[in-house]
N, C-alpha and C positions, 0 to 999 in steps of 0.2 A: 259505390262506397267501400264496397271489400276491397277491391282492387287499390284503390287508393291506400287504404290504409296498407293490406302488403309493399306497396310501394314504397311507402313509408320506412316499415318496417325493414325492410332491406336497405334502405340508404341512410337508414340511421337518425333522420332529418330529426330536427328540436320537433318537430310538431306533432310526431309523428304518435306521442304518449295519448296525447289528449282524444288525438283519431280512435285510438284503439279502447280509449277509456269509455266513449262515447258508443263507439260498438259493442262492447262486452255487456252494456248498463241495456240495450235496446232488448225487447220479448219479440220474440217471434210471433210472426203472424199467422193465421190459422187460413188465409185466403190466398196469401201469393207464398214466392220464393224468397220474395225480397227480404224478408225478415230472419229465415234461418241460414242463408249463407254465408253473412259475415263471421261469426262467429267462427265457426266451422272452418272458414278460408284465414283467419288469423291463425287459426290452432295450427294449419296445414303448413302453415308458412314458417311460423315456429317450431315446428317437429323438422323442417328440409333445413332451419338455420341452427340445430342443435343437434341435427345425427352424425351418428359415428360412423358410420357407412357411406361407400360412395355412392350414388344415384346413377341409375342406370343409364341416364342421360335418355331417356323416352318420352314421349309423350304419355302422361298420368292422365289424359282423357280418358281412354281406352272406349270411345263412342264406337268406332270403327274395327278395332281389335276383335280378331279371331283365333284365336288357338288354334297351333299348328295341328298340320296331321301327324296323330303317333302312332307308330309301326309296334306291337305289343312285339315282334319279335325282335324288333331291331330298336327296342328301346335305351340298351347301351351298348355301347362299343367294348372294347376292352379298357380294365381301370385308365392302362395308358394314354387311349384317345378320348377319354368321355369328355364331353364338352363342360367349361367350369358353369357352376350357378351362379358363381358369382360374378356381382358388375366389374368391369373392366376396371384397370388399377391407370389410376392419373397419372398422365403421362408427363415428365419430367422437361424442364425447361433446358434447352441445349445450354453447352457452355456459354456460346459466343451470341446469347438470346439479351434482350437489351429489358435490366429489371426496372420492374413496377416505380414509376417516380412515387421518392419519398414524400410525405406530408407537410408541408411548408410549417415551420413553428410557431407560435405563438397561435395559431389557431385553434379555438374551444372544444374540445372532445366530445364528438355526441353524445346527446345522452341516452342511457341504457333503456331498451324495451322492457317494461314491466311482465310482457307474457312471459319473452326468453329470458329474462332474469329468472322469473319463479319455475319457469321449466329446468332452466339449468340448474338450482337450486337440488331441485327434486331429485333429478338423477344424479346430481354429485352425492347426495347423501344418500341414494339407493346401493351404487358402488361401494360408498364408504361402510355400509352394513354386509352387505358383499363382501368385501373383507374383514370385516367382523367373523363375519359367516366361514371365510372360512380357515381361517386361525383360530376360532374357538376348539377348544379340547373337548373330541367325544367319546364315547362309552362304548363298551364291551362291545353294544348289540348294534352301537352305529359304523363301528366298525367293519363288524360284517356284513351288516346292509350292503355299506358300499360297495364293499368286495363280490356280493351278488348282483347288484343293482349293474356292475362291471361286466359280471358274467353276460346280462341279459343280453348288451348292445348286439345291435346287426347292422353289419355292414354292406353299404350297395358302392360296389366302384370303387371302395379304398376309402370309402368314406361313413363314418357311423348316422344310421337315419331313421336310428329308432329301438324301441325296446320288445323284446318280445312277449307276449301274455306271463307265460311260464316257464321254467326250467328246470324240470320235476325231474331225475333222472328215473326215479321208479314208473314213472309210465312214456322209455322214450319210444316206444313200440304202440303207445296208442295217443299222439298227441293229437291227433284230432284238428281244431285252429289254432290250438294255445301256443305253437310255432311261430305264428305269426304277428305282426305289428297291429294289432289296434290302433285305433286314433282317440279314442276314449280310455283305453288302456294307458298309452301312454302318456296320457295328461300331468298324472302325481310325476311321473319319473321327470316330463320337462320341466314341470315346477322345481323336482328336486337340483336338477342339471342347473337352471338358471341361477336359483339363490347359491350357487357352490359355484357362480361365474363360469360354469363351463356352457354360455349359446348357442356352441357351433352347430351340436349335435341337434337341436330345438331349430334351428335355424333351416337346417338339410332336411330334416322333415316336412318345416311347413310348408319348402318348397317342392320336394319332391311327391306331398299328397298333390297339392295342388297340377300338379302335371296329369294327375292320375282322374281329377275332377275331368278331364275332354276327352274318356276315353268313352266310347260306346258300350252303353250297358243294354242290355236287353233280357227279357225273361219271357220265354215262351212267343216270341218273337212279339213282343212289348218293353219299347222303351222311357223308363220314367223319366223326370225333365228333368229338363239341364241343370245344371249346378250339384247334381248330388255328391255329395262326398263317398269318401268308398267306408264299409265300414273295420275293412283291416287290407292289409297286404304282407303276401311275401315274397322275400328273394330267390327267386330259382336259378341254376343254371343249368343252361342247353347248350348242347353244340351247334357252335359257328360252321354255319354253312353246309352241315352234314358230315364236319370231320370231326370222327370223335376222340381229338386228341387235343383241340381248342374249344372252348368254351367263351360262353362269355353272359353275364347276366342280367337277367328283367325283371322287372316289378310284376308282380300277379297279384290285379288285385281285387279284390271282395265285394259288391255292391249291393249281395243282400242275395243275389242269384245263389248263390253255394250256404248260404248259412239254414239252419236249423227256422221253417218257416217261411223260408224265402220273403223277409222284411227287411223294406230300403230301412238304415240306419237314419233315423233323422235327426241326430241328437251328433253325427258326425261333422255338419257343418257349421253348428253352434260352438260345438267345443274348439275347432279350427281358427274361428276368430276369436274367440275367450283367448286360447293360446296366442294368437298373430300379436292381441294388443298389451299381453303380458311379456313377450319377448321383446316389442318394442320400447317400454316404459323401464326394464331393469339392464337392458344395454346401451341403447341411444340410436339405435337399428330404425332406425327411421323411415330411411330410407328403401327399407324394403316395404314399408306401406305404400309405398308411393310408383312402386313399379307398378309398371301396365298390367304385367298378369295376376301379379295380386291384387290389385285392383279390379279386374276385372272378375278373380275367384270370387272377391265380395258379393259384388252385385250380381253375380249367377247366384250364390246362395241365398242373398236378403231375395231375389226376384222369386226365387223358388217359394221361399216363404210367406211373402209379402200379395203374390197372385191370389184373385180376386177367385172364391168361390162361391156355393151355395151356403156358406155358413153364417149365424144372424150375430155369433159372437168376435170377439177378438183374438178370441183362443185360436193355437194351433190346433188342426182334428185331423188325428192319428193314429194307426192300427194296430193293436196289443204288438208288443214285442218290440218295438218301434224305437226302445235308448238301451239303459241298462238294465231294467227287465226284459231279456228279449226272450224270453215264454211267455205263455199264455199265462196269464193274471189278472185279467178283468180292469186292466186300465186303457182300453180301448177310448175313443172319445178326447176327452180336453186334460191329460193328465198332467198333475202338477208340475210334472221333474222337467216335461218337455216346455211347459211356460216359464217356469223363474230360466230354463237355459238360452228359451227364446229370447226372455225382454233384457237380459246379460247380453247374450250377442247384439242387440240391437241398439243396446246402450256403448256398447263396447266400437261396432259398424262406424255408427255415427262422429266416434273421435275419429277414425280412420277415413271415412271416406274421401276423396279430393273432389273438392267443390270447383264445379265449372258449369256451364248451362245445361250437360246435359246430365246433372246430380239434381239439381235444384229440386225438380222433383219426388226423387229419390229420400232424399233429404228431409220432405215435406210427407214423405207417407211412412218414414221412419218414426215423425214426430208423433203425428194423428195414431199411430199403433201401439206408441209408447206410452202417450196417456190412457187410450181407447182399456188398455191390457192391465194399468197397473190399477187403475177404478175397478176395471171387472174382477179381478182379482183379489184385491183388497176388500172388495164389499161382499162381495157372493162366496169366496173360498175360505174367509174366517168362521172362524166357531171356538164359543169358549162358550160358560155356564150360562152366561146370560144369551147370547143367540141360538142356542139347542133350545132353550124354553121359550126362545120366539119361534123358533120351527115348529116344536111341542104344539104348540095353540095356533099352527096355520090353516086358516082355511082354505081348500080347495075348490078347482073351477073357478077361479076369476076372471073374468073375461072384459078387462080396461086396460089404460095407458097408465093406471095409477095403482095398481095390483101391487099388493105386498108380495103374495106368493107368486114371484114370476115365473119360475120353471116348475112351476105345479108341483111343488114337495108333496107326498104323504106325510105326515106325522108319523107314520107307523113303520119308514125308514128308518127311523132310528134307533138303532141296534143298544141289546137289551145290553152288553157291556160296559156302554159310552158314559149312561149317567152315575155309574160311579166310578167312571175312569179319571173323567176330566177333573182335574183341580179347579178349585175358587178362582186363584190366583193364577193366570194362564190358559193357553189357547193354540190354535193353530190353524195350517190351513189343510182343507181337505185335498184329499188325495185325487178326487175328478168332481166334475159337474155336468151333467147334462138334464134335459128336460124328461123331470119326472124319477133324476135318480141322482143320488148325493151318493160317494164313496166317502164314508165317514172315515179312515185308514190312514192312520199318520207314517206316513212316506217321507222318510229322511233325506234323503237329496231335495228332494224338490222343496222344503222347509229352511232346510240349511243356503241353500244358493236363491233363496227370496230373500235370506238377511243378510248373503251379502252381495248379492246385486241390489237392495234398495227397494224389489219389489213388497216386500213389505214395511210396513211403515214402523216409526221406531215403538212405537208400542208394542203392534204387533210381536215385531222382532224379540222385543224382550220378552215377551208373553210365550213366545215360542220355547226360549231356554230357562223360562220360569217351568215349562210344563216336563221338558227334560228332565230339568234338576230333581223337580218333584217325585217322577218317575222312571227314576236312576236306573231302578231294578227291573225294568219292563225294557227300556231301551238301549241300556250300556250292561249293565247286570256284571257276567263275569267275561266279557267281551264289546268291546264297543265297534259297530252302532246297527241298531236291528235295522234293516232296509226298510222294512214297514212294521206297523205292529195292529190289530195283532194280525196272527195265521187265518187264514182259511182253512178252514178243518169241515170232516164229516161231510154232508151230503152239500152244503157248498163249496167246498172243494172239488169235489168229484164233479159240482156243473161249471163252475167258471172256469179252473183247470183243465178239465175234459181226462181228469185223473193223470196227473203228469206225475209218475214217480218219482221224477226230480224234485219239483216242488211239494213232498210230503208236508204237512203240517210241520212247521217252525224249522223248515231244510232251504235252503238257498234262497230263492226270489220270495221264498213264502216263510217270510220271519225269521230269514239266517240273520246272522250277525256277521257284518262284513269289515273286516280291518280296515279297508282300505277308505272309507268314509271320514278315518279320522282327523284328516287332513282338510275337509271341508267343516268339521267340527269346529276342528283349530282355526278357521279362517273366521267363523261364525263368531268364536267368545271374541276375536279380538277385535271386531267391531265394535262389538256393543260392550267391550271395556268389562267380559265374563273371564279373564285369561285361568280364572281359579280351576273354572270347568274343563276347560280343556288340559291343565296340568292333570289333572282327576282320572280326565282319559284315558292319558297315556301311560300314567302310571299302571292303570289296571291292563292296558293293549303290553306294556313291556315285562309285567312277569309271565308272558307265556307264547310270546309271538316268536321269537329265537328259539326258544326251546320244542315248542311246534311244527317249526320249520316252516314258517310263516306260511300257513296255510290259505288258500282262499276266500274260505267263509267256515262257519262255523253251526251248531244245531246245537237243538233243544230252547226250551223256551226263554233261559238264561244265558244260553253259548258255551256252554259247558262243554263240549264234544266238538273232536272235528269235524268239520261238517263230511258228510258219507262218502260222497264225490267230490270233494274239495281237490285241487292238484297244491301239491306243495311248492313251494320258492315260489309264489306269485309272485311278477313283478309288480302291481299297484301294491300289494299290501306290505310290498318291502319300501316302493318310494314313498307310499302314504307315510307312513313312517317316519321316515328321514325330514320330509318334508313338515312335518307335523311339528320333530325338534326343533330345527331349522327355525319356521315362525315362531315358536315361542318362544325361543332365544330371543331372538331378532325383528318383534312383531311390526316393526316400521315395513319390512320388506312385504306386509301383507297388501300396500298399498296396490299393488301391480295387478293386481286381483278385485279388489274391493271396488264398488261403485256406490256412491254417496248419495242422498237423495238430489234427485234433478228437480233443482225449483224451478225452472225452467217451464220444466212442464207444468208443474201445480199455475202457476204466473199464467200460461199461454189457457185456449182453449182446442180441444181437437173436436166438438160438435158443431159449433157455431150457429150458438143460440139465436133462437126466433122465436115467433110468436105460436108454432105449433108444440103443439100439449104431448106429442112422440119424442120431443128432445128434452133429456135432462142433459145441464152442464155439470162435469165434476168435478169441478175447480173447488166450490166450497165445502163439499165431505171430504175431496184428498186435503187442501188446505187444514182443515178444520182436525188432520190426525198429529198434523205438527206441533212438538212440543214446545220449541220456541222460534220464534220470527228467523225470517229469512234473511234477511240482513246477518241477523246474530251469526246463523249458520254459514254464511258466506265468509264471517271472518273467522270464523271457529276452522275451517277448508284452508282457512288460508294459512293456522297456524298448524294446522298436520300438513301441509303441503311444504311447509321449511323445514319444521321438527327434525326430521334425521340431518338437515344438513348445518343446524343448529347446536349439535352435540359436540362437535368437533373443532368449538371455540369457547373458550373462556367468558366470553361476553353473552354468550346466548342466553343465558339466563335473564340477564338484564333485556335482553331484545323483546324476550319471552313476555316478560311480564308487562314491558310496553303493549304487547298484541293483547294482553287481557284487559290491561288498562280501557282501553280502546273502546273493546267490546262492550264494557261497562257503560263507559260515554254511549256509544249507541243504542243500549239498553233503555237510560235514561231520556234519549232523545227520540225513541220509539215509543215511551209514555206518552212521550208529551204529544206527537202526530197523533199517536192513536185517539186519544182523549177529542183533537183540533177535526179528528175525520166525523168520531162519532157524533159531533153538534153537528157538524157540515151534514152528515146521512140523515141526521132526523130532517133537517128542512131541507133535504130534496125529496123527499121521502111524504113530508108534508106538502109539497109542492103538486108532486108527481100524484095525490090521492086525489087531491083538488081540483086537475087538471083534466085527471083520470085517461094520464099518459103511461100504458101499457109498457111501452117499449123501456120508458124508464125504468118504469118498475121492473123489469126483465134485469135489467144490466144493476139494477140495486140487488139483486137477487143473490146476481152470482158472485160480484163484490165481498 
């Protein structure tokens, strides 16, 4: 059925709308393949009929694909010989070549595919804010971002492939790795690169980490598994051949063997595809999804992730130091920042992958983790006034399938600052869970990238910036955004730190206030239509960020101070920045980033109910957080998905309000089902008691 309908789609045929209208409308199935490939295989076909890139011309299988062997000292030639990354450039039709017959007249114009209409749509109005973006007139301080943001590039081959940490000049004698390129580091800068139309440089990196992912890593002659991303690299040069009067330069890169701790980055292959499908959606670059080796970087990483352990939860389980805390901070275990970046990347995977027989499965254990993660998380990671005083009153040692308290909380967990931290109004999610121990510690990343990946639900979400606002002065203060709050102080500091100097009370990982956060701040209000909060921000980040010399992070309990070890000219906290402006000029461009809720999932099921008392379905508590019907939300996606391309005609307004119009009519037509379902449920319901038909009763359940 995929197949056909691509067929379709490529020749244009009249029929071909209904095909696809038909597969867009179909749920996936929780038992076979069959169900979640179509989708996925229209999207793929759509993305190869609208990119601005040539295609490699390869097989996008990559069942068979093996990454070459790479020579770490012979990884480039001189800038003159390095081989290009890019696809080969289409080759031009001779003079005396005999052209394409014309189309006989009077024959009816195909008509238009509805996916590549609305794809096209999207990214003509993402360029068009693109150029918004960058003809607007900027300020004193944007000025000179740029102008450092400039300084940072580094170049491999003649070619710019990334940003470095820092550029401090007062410490060029002890830089330590701040020399070198991060991949988490330079996330804000490719943000910033993409919205100011400059790809190239986002483009050179994504390809040249991934060269770096087949390099043999090892630590004490243990090799971790394949797919790891590295978690920085730099350029060196060596002499060619042993003459030291030619050089010629290599990637050196970082896998967690050299760093402070010797911990694999795992928060590096997350942000790799976060970036791959944000460079894709604000260029038309499409086509580098669909190459063989990025394709196949995918699925080394989702496999890395996705392998089967002794874990009973959905959570990633991961060793202190492991993203951007990479000291010891007691987030060992299931920590937030690494789950909202996981269920991003996997939400993010899933547009990218190429659908053929040997994804299908892939495809199918992406699905079963996406619901599996956003139930676990949604249900067990929030807390607000009303679930602390359901903790308050848990009791322990239960020992059933129906146990309120399932990872055996103490009550006596909960730390004596909490109940008069939390506001009425507002909530959040905690910072870890494991059995027998809640990290009650609001961890700003990993809150901020659940509301805008979708893993939190829109309550949630808005509960999250309700507890912000409230607590302006605990988490933005004279500095935004504390990494976590609060500090680890006094004698548990000294045991979960293991007394790290660096991490004193309310210094760096342990309650600094990090500029560079702002920008996922800025991504968070303008989902949830908060843009006031994040003007708020920035204003408070730009009376002292220039004048600072955009330091790293900052101390004390309000951010008053720069922080002790901070290096100045960070590059994140100068793209954070830029980046921050940028969307809130221009908040359409936040799309490329944002992930909407997947009704998809709430619709499908990933346990697949039965008659045993070990399986709950979570179709009806995720369902049951949504604020309005699905439907409604489908065509609400559909009017932010033309929005930008909408502004740049007279008429749109009028189109505009047709799409509300609509919505209304569906609203009213969803009374009236709803009302036709709930007579039809009582007498099956009546039926199924009488009959004392189990199974029915099971599937009226999860309905």
């Amino acid at each position: 059925m995929a197949a056909a309908a691509i067929s379709h789609l490529r020749r244009g045929a009249p029929r071909h709308a209904r095909a696809l209208l038909y597969l867009t409308t179909r749920r996936f199935s929780s038992s076979s393949a069959a169900g979640v490939a179509p989708l996925a295989a229209v999207a793929a076909s759509a993305r190869r009929l609208l990119s601005t890139s040539v295609d490699s011309g390869a097989s996008s299988t990559g069942e068979s694909y093996k990454p070459p062997l790479f020579d770490p000292f012979r990884a480039a030639s001189l800038a003159s010989s390095a081989p290009p990354l890019e696809s080969p450039p289409i080759e031009e039709l001779p003079d005396d070549a005999t052209p394409p017959p014309e189309e006989e007249p009077g024959l009816p114009a195909p008509e238009k595919d509805p996916v590549a209409t609305a794809c096209q749509h999207e990214l003509e109005g993402l360029k068009a804010w693109v150029e918004t973006v960058r003809s607007r007139k900027e300020s004193t301080e944007e000025k000179e971002a740029w102008s450092l943001l400039g300084r940072s590039v580094v170049s491999y081959c003649g070619t710019a492939v990334g940003t470095v940490a820092a550029n401090d000049p007062s410490t060029a004698n002890q830089m330590l790795n701040y020399d070198q390129v991060f991949i988490r580091d330079f996330v804000p800068s490719a943000i910033a690169f993409l919205l100011k139309g400059e790809g190239d440089i986002v483009k050179n990196f994504l390809l040249h980490t991934l060269q770096l992912q087949s390099w043999e890593k090892t630590v004490d002659c243990y090799s971790p598994g394949q797919g790891l991303m590295p978690a920085s690299f730099k350029v060196r040069s060596i002499p060619l051949d042993g003459n030291s009067e030619a050089f010629e330069e290599v990637l050196d890169p970082d896998f967690g063997e050299s760093a402070i701790g010797r911990v694999a980055p795992v928060d590096s292959g997350l942000w790799w595809i976060i970036l791959l499908r944000a460079y894709g959606k604000i260029t038309g670059d499409y086509a580098l999804q669909e190459r063989v080796d990025v394709q196949t970087g995918i699925r080394l990483i989702l496999n890395l992730c996705l392998s089967d352990g002794f874990d009973m939860f959905p959570t990633l389980l991961v060793t202190d130091g492991s993203c951007m805390i990479d000291r010891r901070m007691g987030i060992h275990g299931h920590p937030l920042e690494i789950q909202s970046l996981f269920y991003s990347a996997l939400r993010c995977a899933r547009e990218m992958v190429s659908v053929n027989d040997g994804s299908n499965s892939l495809i199918r254990a992406i699905n079963y983790r996406l619901s599996a993660l956003s139930f676990h998380i949604r249900e067990y990671y929030w807390v607000d006034m009303k679930k602390i005083n359901e903790i308050y009153r848990y009791k322990t040692e239960e020992y059933s399938h129906d146990a309120i308290n399932k990872f055996n909380i103490y009550p006596e967990q909960i730390p004596s600052w909490l109940a008069d931290w939390i506001p009425e109004k507002g909530g959040y999610l905690i910072g870890n869970l494991q059995p027998a121990h809640m990290d009650f510690r609001f961890f700003s990343l990993g809150n901020l990238w659940a509301i805008i990946s979708s893993l939190a639900t829109q309550r949630q979400a808005e509960g999250i910036l309700n507890l912000i606002e409230a607590k302006w002065e605990d988490i933005i203060a004279n500095m935004p955004l504390k990494i976590c709050y609060p500090a680890l102080e006094y004698e548990e500091w000294r045991i979960i730190t293991g007394s790290d100097p660096k991490n004193t009370p309310w210094s760096y990982h342990n309650g600094g206030s990090w500029p560079t956060l702002l920008w996922q701040f800025t991504l968070a209000c303008i989902k949830m239509g908060r843009r006031d909060l994040a003007q708020r921000a920035i204003e408070v980040a730009e009376k002292r960020l220039s004048e600072d010399k955009w330091p790293e992070y900052y101390d004390t309990r309000t951010g008053r101070f720069i922080g002790k070890q901070s290096r100045l000219y960070q590059t994140w906290t100068i793209a954070g920045y830029l980046s921050s402006k940028m969307l809130l000029d221009c908040p359409e461009l936040a799309s490329i980033l944002i992930c909407e809720e997947d009704l998809e999932l709430l619709e499908g099921c990933a346990c697949s109910v039965n008659k045993s008392a070990r399986t709950k379905c979570s179709r009806r508590a995720a369902r049951s957080q949504l604020t309005e019907s699905p439907e409604v939300m489908r065509a609400r996606h559909a009017v932010q998905l033309l929005h930008p391309a909408l502004f740049r005609s007279k008429q749109s307004w009028d189109q505009l309000n047709t799409v509300v119009g609509e919505q209304k009519s569906i609203q009213q037509n969803l009374e009236d089902v709803k009302k036709k379902k709930l007579k039809y449920g009582k007498s099956l319901k009546a039926s199924a008691m009488k009959n004392k038909d189990k199974t029915l009763m099971q599937d009226l359940y999860c309905i």
